[in-house]
C-alpha positions as CSV (number, residue, x, y, z in Angstrom):
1,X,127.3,23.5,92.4
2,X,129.9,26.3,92.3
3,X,128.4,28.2,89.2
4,X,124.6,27.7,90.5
5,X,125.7,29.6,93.4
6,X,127.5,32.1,92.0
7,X,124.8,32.6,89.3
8,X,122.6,32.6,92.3
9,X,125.0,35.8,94.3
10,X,124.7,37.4,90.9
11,X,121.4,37.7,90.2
12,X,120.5,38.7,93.8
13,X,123.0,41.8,92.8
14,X,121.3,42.6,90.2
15,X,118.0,42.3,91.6
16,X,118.7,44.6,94.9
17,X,120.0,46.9,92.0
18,X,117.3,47.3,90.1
19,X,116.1,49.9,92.9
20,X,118.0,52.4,91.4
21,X,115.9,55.4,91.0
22,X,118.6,56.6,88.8
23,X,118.0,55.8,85.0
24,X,120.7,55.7,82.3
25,X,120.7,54.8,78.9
26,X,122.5,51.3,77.6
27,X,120.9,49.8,74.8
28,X,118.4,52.0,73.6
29,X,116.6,52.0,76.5
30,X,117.1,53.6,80.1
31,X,118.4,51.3,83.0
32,X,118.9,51.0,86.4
33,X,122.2,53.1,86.7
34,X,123.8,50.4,89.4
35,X,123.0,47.5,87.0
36,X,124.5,49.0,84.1
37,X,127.5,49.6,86.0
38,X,127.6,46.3,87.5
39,X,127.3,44.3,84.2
40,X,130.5,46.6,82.6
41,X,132.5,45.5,85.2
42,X,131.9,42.0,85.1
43,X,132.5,42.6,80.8
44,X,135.8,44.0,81.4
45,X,136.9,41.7,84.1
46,X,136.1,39.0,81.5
47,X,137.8,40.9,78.8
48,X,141.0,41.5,81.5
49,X,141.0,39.1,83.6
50,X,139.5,36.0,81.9
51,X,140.5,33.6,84.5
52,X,139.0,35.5,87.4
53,X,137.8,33.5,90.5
54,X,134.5,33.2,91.5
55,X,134.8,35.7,94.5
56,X,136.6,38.4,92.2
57,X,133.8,38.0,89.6
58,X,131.1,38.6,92.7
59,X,133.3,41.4,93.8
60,X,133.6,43.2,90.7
61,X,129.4,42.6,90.6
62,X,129.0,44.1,93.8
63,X,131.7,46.7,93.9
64,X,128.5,49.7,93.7
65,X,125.8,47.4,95.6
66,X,122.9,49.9,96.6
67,X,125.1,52.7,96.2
68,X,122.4,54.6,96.2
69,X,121.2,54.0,99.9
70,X,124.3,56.4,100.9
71,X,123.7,59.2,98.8
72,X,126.8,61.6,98.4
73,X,125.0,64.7,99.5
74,X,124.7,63.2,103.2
75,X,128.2,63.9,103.3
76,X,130.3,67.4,103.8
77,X,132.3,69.0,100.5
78,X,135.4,68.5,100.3
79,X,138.0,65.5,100.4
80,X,138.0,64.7,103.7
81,X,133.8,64.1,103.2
82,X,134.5,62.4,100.3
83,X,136.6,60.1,101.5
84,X,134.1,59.1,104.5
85,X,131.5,58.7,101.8
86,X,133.5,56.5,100.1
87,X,134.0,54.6,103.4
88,X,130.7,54.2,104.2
89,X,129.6,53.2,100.9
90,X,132.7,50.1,100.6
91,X,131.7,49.3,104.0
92,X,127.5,49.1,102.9
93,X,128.8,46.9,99.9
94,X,130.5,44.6,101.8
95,X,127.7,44.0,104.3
96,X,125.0,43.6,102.0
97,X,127.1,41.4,99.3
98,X,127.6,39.0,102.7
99,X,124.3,38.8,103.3
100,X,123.4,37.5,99.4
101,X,126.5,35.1,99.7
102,X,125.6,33.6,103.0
103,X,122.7,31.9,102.2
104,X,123.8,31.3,98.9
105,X,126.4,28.4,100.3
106,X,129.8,30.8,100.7
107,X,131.8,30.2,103.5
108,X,132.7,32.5,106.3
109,X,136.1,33.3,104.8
110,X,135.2,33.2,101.2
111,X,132.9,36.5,102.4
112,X,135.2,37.6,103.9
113,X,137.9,37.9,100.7
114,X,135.0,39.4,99.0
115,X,134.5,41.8,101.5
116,X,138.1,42.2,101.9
117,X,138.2,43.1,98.0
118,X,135.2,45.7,97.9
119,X,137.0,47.4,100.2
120,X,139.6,47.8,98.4
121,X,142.5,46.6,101.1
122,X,145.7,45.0,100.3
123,X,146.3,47.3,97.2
124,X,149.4,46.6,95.7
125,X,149.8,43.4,97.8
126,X,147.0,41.5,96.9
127,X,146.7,40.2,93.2
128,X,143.1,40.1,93.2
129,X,143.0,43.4,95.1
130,X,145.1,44.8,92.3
131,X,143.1,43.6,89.6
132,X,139.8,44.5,90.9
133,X,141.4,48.3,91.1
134,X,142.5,47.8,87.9
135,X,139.1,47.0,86.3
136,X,137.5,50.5,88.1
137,X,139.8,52.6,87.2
138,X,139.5,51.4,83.2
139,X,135.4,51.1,83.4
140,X,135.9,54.5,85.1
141,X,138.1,55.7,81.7
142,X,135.7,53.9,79.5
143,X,132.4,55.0,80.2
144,X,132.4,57.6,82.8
145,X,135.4,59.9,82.5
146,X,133.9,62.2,79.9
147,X,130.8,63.0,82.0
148,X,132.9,63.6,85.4
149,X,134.9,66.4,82.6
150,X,131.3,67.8,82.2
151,X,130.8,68.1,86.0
152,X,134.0,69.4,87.0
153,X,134.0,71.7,84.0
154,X,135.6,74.6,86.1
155,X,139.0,72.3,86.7
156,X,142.3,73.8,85.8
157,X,144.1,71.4,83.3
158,X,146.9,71.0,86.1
159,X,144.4,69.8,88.1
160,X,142.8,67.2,85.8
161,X,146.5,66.0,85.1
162,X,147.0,65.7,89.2
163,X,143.6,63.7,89.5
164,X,144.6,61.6,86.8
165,X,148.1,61.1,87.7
166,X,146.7,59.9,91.5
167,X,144.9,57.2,89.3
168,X,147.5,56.1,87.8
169,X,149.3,55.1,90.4
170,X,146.7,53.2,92.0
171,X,146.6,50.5,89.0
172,X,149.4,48.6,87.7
173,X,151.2,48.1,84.1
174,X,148.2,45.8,83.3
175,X,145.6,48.6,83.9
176,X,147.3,51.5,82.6
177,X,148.0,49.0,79.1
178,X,143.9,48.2,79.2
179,X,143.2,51.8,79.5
180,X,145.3,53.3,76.9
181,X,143.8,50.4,74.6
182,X,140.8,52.0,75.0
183,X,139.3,54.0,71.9
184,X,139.2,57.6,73.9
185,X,138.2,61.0,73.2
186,X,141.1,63.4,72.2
187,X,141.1,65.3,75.3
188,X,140.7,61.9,77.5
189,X,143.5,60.6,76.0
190,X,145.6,63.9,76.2
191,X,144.7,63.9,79.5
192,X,146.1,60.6,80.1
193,X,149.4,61.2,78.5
194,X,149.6,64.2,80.3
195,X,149.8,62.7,83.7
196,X,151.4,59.3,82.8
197,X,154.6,62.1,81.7
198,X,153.9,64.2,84.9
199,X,154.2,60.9,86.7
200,X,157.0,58.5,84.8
201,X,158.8,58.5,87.4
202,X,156.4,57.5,90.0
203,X,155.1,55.0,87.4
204,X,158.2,53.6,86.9
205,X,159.1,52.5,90.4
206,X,155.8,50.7,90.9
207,X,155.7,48.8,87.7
208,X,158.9,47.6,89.2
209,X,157.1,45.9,92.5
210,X,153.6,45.2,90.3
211,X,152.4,41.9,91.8
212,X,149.9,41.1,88.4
């Protein structure tokens, strides 16, 4: 009963997905960007976390659900914008993810501790919280870093360091050991080393208190 409803949640994800007007390639062919997104964070979940529970799996599914309802441009430049956008969006998530789980047979609080973990609270108190940021910050690394170089093209190296080192510090020992596994681009992984130096101190207290 258990896997038929979360195989159930899944593909309900991945069918409110496929709306993406946004195309990218993944297999030879072009995709629905959300769903190609969605299915590399399940894999490296699996691949990090292979004893995940079945809300974490549907949270790591669902962490970009309909993302593209709340397109970025609605919202002003600049940090303070993004940072509402980013808001807005966890909060969209979590809505719609409780409406697929609902019917679905999940409790009231099992929604809610998906919720909870799309929204990304209890970081660096909540094991599944932590893992979760883990996994985004790595499929981040993996597949998306070199094009968000491309974009930001006109960033200082100092800057890219700073951005880099602010990620760091949101995952844990497990994360930053996942990520550096990774086969990376020279300048990635320069990047990388870059800010894990700038920030060894800052590193080094947290893996202290790590909870995973």
């Amino acid at each position: 009963m258990k896997l038929a409803r979360l195989d159930a949640v899944i593909a309900a994800i991945d069918a409110a997905n496929a709306d993406d007007p946004r195309r990218t390639e993944a297999g030879g062919a072009p995709r629905p960007y959300e769903n190609v997104y969605s299915e590399r964070m399940t894999a490296r979940l699996a691949a990090m976390y292979p004893g995940a529970s079945e809300l974490l799996q549907i949270a790591a599914r669902a962490q970009h659900l309909r993302r593209f309802d709340i397109p970025r441009a609605g919202y002003p430049e600049g940090r303070a914008g993004y940072n509402d956008w980013r808001r807005a969006c966890r909060d969209h998530h979590a809505t719609l993810v409780a409406a697929i789980m609902e019917p679905a047979g999940y409790l009231a609080d099992e929604i809610a501790r998906v919720g909870m973990l799309i929204r990304k609270e209890q970081l660096k108190k909540d094991r599944e919280s932590q893992a979760l940021e883990n996994v985004v910050d790595v499929v981040f690394v993996e597949h998306y870093f070199d094009d968000f170089l491309g974009k930001y093209s006109q960033y200082s190296e100092d800057k890219l360091i700073d951005i880099v080192g602010k990620t760091l510090k949101k995952m844990s020992p497990v994360g930053h050991a996942a990520a550096l596994a990774l086969d990376l681009p020279e300048r990635t992984r320069a990047l990388i080393m870059a800010a894990v130096v700038k920030e060894s101190e800052a590193l080094a207290r947290l893996a202290k208190v790590a909870i995973d």
